[in-house]
N, C-alpha and C positions, 0 to 999 in steps of 0.2 A: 321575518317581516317587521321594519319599522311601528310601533306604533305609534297615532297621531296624540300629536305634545295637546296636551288638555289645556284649556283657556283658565288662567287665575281667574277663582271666585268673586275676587272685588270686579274685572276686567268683565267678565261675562255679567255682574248685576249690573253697572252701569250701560253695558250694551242694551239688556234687555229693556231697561228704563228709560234710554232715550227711544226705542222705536216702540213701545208702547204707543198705541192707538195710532199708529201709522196703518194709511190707508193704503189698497192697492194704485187706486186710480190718483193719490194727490202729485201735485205739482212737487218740484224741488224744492222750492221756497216754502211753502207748506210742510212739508214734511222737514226739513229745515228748522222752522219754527214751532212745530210740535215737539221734535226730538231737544231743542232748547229749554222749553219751558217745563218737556217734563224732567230735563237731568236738573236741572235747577231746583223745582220741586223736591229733588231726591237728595239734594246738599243739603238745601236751607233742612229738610227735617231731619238727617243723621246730626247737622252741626246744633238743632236744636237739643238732641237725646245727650250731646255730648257734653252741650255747656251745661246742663243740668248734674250730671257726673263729676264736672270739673268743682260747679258750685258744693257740690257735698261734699267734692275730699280737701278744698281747703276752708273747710269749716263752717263759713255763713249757715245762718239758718232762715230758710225762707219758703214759701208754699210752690210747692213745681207744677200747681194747677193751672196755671196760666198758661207755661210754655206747651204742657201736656194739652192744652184745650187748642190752644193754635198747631199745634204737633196735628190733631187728629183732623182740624178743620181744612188742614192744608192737602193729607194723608185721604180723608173723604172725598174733597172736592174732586179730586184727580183718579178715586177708584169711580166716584158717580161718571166723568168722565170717559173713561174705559170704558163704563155700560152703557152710557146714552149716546157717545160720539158726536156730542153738540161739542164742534171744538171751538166755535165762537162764543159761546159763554162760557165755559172753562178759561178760556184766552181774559177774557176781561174779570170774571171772579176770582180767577188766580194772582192774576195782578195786582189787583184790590187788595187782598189777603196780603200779599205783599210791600202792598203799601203800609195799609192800615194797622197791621199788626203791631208791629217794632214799637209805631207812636203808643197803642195800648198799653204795650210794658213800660212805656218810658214814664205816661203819665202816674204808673205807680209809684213815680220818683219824680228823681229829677236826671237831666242830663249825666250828670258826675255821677250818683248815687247805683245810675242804670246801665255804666259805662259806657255811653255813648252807641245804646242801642239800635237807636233811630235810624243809625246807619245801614241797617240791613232793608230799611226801608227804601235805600236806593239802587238795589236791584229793582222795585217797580218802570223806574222810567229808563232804564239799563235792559231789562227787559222787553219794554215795550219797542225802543229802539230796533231790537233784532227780533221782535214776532210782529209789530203791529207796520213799521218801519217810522221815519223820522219825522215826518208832518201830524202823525197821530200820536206821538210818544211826547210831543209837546204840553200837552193837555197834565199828563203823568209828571211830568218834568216839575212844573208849573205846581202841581197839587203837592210834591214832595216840599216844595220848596214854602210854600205856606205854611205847611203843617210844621216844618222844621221852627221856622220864623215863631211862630206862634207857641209853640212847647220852651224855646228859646225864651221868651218874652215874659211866659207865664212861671217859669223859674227866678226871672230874673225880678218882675215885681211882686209877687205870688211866696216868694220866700219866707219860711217864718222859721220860729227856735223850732217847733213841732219835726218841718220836713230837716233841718240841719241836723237835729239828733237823729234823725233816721240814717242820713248819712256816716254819723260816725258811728252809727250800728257798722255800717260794712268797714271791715279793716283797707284801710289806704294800699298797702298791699295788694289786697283784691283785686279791689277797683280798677290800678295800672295793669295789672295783667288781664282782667278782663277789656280794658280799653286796647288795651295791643292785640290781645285774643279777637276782638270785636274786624278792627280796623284790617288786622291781617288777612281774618275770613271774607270779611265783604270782597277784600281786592283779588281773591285768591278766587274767587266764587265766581264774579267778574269779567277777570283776565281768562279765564278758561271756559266763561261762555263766549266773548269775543275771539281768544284762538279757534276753537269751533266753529264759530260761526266761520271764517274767516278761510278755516282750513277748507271746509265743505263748500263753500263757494268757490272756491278752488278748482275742488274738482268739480264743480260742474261746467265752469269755465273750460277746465281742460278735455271735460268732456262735450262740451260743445264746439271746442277746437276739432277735436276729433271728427265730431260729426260733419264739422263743417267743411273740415277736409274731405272728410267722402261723398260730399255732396258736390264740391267739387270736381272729385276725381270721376263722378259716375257723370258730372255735368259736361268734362271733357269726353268720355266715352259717347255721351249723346250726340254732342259738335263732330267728332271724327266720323260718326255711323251716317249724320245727316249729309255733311259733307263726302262720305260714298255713295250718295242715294243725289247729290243733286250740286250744281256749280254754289263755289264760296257766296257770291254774290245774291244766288236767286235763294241760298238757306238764310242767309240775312234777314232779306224780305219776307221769307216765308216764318222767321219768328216775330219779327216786327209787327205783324195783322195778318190779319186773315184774311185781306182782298183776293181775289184772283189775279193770278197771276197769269199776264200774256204780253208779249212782246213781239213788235214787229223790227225786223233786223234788215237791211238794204244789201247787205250783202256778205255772206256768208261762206264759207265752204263747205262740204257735208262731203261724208268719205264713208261707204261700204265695205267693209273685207267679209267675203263671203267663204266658207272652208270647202273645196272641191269633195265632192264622194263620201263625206263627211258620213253622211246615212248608212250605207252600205258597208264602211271602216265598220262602224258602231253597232253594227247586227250583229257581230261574231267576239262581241264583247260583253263583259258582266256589267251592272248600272253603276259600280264604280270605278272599275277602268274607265267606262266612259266621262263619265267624271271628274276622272285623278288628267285625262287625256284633255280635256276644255280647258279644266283648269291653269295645269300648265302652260295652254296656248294663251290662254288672253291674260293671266295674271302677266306673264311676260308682255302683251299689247299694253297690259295699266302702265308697265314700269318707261314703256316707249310714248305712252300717251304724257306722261308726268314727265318724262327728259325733252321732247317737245313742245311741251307749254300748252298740249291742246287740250280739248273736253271731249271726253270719253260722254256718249250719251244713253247710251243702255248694247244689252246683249241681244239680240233675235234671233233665237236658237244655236243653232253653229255660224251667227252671225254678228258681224260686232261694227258699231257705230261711231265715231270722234265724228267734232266741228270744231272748226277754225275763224274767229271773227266775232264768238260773242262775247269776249272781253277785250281787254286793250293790254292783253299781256305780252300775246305773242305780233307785232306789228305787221310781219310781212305771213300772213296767216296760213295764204293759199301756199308756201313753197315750203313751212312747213308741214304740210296736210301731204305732199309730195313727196318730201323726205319720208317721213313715218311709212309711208307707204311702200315706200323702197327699203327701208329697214322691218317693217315684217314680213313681207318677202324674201330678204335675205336670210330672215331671221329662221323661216320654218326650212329653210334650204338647208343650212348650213350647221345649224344648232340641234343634233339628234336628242342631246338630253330633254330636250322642248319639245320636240317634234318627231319623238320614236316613233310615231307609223306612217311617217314622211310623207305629212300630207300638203295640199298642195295650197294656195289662196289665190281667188280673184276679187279683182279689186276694181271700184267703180270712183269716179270725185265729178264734181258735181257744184259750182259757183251761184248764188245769185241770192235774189231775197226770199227769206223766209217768217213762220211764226213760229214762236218759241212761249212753251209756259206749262207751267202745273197741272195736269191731271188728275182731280179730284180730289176728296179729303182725306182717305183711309188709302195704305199703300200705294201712296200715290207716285208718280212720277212725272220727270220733265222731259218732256219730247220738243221732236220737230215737225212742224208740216210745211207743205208746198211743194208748188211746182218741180225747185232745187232737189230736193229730196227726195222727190217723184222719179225723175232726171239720175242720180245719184244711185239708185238702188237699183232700176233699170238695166242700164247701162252693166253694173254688176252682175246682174244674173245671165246676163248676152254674152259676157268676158268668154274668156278660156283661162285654163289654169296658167298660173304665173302671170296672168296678164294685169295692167294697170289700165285703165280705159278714162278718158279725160272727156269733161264735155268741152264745148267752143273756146266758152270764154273761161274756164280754168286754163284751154292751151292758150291764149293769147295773152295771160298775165304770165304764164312761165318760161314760153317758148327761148323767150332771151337766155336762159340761165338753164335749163332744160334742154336736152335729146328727146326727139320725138319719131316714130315711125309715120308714115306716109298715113294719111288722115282714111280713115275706112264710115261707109257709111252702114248704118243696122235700121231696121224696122223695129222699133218699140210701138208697143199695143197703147194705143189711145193719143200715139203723139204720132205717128209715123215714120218717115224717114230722118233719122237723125246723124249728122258726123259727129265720130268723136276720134279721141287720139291715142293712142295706145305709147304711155309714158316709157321711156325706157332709162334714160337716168341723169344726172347731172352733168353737163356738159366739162368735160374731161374728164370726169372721172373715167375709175376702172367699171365696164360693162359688166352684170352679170345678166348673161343673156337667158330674156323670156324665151317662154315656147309659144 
């Protein structure tokens, strides 16, 4: 068995020093600007331990009590941190520290004499840049640049033989290589808080890309689900507001297919035979509802509903609703993979005005009511098997283009005597004959 390659020592401190005093609950940008300010912290005081090393082996002799006092005050601030989790005064005393310090060594000297120390003092507003952002890092900006001005100014009139011999205390030697040692670290210190930064906004970007894609992808799942549950037009409305939703319609078509003996088939069956058996039937009715342009508008047990008219898709609506009817018909005839216990459908159609809309808030559905539809389901359940049953004015819109049988009249409860037609198929085509 492989074992797992171990993290280099420098690799793993710097890890642990940036996520020091990272919280569970912070923001990205937070945690961002913690993990900055404490790697930062952990430069500035190793490059402090080290110029102090460098100053002794080439020679100078001078007190390390200064950098050792800002070493520890730096070193402090940031363990007091760790224990209190004030990260908003750590965030501005830190800074501070970073400001103020560099000018403290410089004023032991002068500019040349300090090698251009001061410049570590411009991590403060480099800093505050990427933890405070750019409207508050101006302040920092602004203060650097006085102090600079001023230490400048105070060299420059402020000079005397006193501070010049101090300077040629330090070897000129020195001096250039702590001025390139100085200048090198500041940029170096820098550029690798702004790649960081820079890199980790990255990926939270890419990580937001991500998300936003499966917010997306789950946003299209919901459109697909709603629009199975209800017409394109009325899920529109129904995300648009919350009105109620109700429409009245002048004239519509409404079509029953009702499954013959259906109950009786399904007694001598397990509850997913019965099941895998529906399924098959009307998943085939969705694929004929969606190749004729109509709206399927719910199931009712072993019975299934389409309308024709409440959109402006399909224009000649009713001789759609006519065809569909004559191809599930044909369909459960002829197609045993669909229809293995060869069962039979009667079918009711049904023309005129209806109302149409929303049922309630939670599992809701869109229905149809009226008379049409009163008319429409009727008629269906009075059919015989294989039979297609038409009311009036569906036969008078299709008769032209339409075979019909001799007009029969039925007794429907609550309406009485009513003709209808019993569809038989397109004129010329090939018959397949009802019973």
């Amino acid at each position: 068995m492989t074992a797992p390659k171990s993290t280099p020592p420098l690799t793993s401190f710097l890890d642990r020093l940036q996520h020091a005093g990272i919280e569970p609950g912070d923001s990205d940008d937070r945690r961002l600007s913690k993990s900055l300010l404490m790697l930062a912290t952990g430069l500035i005081s190793v490059a402090i331990i080290l110029w102090v090393l460098l100053y002794s082996f080439l020679g100078p002799s001078f007190s390390s009590t200064l950098p050792f006092t800002f070493q520890i005050l730096l070193a402090g601030n940031m363990l007091f941190y760790i224990k209190s989790r004030n990260y908003d005064f750590f965030r501005v005393s830190q800074l501070g520290l970073f400001l103020f310090l560099p000018f403290i060594a410089q004023w032991n000297g002068n500019i040349i004499s300090t090698s251009g120390v001061l410049l570590w003092a411009l991590l403060a507003p480099v800093g505050a840049i990427l933890c405070v952002g750019v409207r508050k890092s101006i302040g920092w900006f602004i203060a650097w640049v006085v102090l600079t001005a001023l230490s400048g100014a105070t060299d420059y009139y402020l000079a005397d033989v006193a501070s010049m011999a101090r300077l040629s205390a330090v070897p000129t030697q020195t001096t250039l290589v702590f001025f390139a040692l100085n200048f090198i670290s500041v940029s170096t210190i820098i550029y690798t808080l702004l790649a960081l930064s820079i890199a980790e906004r990255r990926k939270a970007q890419s990580s937001l890309k991500k998300a936003h894609a499966q917010i997306l992808l789950e946003q299209e799942r919901s459109e697909k689900l709603l629009l199975n549950i209800l017409p394109g037009p009325i899920a529109d409305r129904l995300k648009a507001s919350d009105k109620t939703i109700a429409d009245g319609f002048a004239d519509v078509t409404v079509m029953f297919a009702d499954i013959v003996n259906f109950t009786q088939v399904a007694a001598n069956m397990s509850p997913s035979q019965v099941f895998a058996m529906l399924n098959r039937i009307f998943s085939a009715f969705d694929g004929l509802a969606e190749q004729y342009g109509l709206e399927k508008i719910k199931t009712i047990g072993d019975a299934y509903m389409i309308a024709g008219g409440l959109n402006d898709d399909v224009p000649d609506y009713t001789a759609a609703v006519a065809d569909i009817a004559l191809a599930m018909r044909n369909l459960l005839r002829r197609d045993f993979s669909i229809n293995a216990s060869q069962l039979e459908v009667r079918i009711g159609i049904g023309t005129g005005p209806i109302v149409a809309g929303v049922l309630g808030k939670k599992k809701f559905i869109y229905d149809l009511w009226g008379d049409t539809v009163n008319i429409a389901s009727r008629i269906t359940s009075e059919g015989v098997p294989g039979m297609i049953q038409c009311d009036v004015r569906t036969y008078h819109r299709l008769v032209s283009r339409f075979d019909f049988h001799e007009p029969q009249t039925l007794y429907l409860k609550g309406k009485g005597d009513m003709t209808v037609y019993r569809l038989i198929g397109r004129k010329g085509a090939a018959i397949d004959g009802d019973s």
